[in-house]
N, C-alpha and C positions, 0 to 999 in steps of 0.2 A: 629099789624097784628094778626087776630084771627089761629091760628092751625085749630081747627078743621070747617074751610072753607075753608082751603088751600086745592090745588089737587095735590097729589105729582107724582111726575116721576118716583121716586125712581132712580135718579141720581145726581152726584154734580160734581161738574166742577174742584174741587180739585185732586189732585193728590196724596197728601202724609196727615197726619193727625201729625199737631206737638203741633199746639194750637186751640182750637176753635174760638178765635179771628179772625182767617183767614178764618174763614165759616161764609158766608152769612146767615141772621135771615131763609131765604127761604131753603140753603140746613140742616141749624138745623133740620127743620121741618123735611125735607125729611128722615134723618136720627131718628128723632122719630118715621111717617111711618114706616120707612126699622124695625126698632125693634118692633112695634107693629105687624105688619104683620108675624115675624119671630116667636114672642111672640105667637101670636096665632095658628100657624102652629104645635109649641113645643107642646102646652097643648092638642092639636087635633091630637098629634101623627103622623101627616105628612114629610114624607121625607122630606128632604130640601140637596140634594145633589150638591150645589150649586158649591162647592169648589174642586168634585170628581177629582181626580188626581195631587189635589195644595200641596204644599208641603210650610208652614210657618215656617219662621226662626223664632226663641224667643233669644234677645238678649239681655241679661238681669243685669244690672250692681248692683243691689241689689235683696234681697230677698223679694218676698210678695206669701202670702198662698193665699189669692182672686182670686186677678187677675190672676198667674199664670193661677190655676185652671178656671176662668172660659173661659179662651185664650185655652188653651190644649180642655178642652170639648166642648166648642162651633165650634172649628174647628173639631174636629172628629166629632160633629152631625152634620155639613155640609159636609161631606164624606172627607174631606182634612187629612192631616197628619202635625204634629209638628217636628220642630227639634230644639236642643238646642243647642244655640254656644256659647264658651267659649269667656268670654272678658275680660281682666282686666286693668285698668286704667296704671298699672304698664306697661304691653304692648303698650298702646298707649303710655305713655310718652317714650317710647323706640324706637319710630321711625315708629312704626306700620301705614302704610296709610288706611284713610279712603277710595281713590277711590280705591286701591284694592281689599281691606277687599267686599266692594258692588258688586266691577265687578265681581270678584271670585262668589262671593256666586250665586249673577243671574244667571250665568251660570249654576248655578246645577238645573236649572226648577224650584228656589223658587219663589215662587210667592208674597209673602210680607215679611215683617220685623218687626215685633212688638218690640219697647224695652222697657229698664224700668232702669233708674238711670243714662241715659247716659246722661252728660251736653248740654244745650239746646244750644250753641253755637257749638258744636262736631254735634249735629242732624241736623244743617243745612246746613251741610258739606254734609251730609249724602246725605242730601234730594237735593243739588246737581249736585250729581254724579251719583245718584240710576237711572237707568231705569226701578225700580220695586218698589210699594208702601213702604213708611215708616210712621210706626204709634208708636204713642209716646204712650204708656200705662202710663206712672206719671212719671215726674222728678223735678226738682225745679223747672222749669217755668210754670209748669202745667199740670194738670191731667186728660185731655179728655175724656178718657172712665168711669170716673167715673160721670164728669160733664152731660153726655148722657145719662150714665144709671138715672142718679138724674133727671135730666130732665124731661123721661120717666115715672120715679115715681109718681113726683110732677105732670103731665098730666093725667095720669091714676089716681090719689087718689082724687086731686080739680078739673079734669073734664077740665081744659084750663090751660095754662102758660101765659094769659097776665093779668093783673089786682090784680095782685098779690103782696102781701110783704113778702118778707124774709127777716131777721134776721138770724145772721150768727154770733156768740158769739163765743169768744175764742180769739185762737193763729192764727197768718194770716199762712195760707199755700199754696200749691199750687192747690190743690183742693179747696179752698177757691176762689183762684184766678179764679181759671176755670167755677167757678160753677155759682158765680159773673157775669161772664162775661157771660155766658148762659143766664141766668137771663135778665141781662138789657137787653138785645139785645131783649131777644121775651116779651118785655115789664112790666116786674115787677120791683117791687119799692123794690131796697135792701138796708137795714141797717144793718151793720157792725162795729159791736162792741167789739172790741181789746184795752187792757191795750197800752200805746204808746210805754212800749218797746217791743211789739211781734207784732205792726201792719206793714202796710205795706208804703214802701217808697212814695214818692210824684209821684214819675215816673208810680208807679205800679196803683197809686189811679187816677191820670188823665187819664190812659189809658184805666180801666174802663167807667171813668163817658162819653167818644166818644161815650158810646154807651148805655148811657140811664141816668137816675135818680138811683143816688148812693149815700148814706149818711156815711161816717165815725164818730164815735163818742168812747167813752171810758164808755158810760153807757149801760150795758146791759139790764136794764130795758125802755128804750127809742126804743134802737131795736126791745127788743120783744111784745111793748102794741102795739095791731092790727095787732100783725102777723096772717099771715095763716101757715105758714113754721117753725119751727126755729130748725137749723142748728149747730151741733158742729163736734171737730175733736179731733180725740185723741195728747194730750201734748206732747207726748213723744215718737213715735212711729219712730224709729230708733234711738234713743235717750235717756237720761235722764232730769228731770225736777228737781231742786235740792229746797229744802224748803222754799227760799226764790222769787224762782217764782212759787210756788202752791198757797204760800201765796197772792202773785200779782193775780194769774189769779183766785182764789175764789169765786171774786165776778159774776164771768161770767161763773160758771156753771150752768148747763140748770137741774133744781128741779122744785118743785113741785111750789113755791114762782113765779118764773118765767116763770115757762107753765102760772099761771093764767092772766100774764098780755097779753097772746096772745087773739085771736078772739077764739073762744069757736069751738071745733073740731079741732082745731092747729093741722098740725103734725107735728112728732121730727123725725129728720133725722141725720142718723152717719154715714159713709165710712165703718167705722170697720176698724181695731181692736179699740175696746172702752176700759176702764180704770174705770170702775161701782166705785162711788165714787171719783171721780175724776173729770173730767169735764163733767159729766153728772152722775146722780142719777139712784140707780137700777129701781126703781118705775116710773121710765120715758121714760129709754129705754127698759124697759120688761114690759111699760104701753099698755094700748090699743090703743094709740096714736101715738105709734110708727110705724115707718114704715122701719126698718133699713135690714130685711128680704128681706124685696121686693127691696130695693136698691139692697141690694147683687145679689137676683135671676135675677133683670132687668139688671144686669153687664153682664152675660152670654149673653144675649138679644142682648144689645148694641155693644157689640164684632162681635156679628154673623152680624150686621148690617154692622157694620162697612165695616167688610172684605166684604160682599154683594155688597156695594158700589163703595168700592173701588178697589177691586182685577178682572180685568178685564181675 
């Protein structure tokens, strides 16, 4: 299916946002729409008080500088307001119930729930019992608003999302997952190449390939000859990576060796926070080919979409 023939609604039939797996090829689009559209309102300095008098819960089980921030901004440039709710795992193993925790908070006129760290098997609880949208910003089964905003990038930079290859080199994660899963769906050919002890189980690679042409392999130079895309993620990020898996993941850092076996104009794409010598080379992502800015800025984008869509 081409995008840019599609006519969008600017609506999707979904209710909560946990994985994009559960969004049809058609409301991805919509939701690229909703962020284009919202994209270009921002740069035109147009109001967009979409959200005037909502009030979005942020419930947040680890820490991230990004998303945070582009969750708090993008709901203030939609006139709405944030609030932060304390949560800790320590709590919930203490008895603490989920359909409380939901029914309580709706009550106070919040309008959605954004979180971040909370287990995907906990968010399904969530989702329910909520009679108010629940949106999953990243956790171990996957990281949505980034896979959107990436989306969005990779549409605005090559012009379409079908017909396309990514390579996706590294550590398997859940933004890997998600991004993947984006991918196949609006018709690109992804390769995915991970050492076999950081890739992904059998479960997680079948349930991919339901939804298009998916290659796993352990050579990163196979992934990346004929890329258009190629894709890393930082090692370590809530984490440590100890010398004997820097040594392992080495050969699948994204340098200068490995941009050439992409398609000529390739772009490199990183989530952030990046690790410069690490799993990617400074010369690469502070290359002209990078595009890891715009990733960031189209996160703000994709948020303001999101809630557009889904915050009735």
């Amino acid at each position: 299916m081409d995008v840019n023939r599609y006519t969008p609604s600017y609506s999707v039939k979904q209710k909560h946002l946990i994985k994009l797996s559960d969004y049809s090829t058609e409301e991805m689009f919509e939701i690229l729409y909703a962020t284009k559209s919202l994209k270009n309102k921002f740069v035109a300095h147009d109001d967009t008080k979409i959200l005037s008098g909502t009030t979005v819960a942020l419930l947040f089980g680890d820490t991230s500088l990004r998303m945070r921030s582009a969750i708090e901004i993008g709901v203030k440039q939609l006139g709405g307001e944030t609030v932060n709710l304390p949560y800790s795992q320590e709590d919930m193993n203490a008895g603490e119930n989920i359909a409380d925790i939901v029914n309580a908070i709706s009550r106070y006129g919040v309008g959605a729930i954004i979180t971040r760290g909370i287990p995907h098997s906990e968010l399904i609880d969530y989702c329910q019992v909520s009679s108010i949208p629940i949106i999953n910003s990243h956790n171990e089964a996957a990281s949505p608003i980034q896979a959107a905003a990436d989306l969005y990038t990779i549409w605005e930079k090559c012009g379409r999302v079908d017909n396309l290859k990514l390579a996706y080199v590294g550590k398997s994660s859940s933004v890997a997952k998600s991004l993947a899963t984006c991918a196949v769906k609006c018709g690109m050919e992804v390769v995915m190449a991970m050492p076999i002890e950081f890739s992904m189980n059998r479960e997680e690679i079948n349930g991919l390939r339901q939804f298009g042409k998916i290659t796993i392999t352990d050579s990163a130079w196979e992934a990346a000859r004929g890329a258009d895309i190629i894709y890393t993620d930082n090692y370590h990020y809530h984490g440590t990576t100890n010398t004997a898996e820097k040594e392992l993941l080495l050969p699948y850092q994204v340098n200068i060796r490995l941009m050439s076996a992409a398609n000529r104009g390739a772009i490199f794409m990183h989530p952030l926070p990046a690790t410069r010598g690490l799993e990617v080379t400074e010369d690469i992502i502070d290359g002209k080919n990078s595009v890891v800015y715009d990733q960031a800025e189209n996160r703000l984008h994709a948020v303001k979409a999101l809630l557009a869509l889904l915050v009735k």
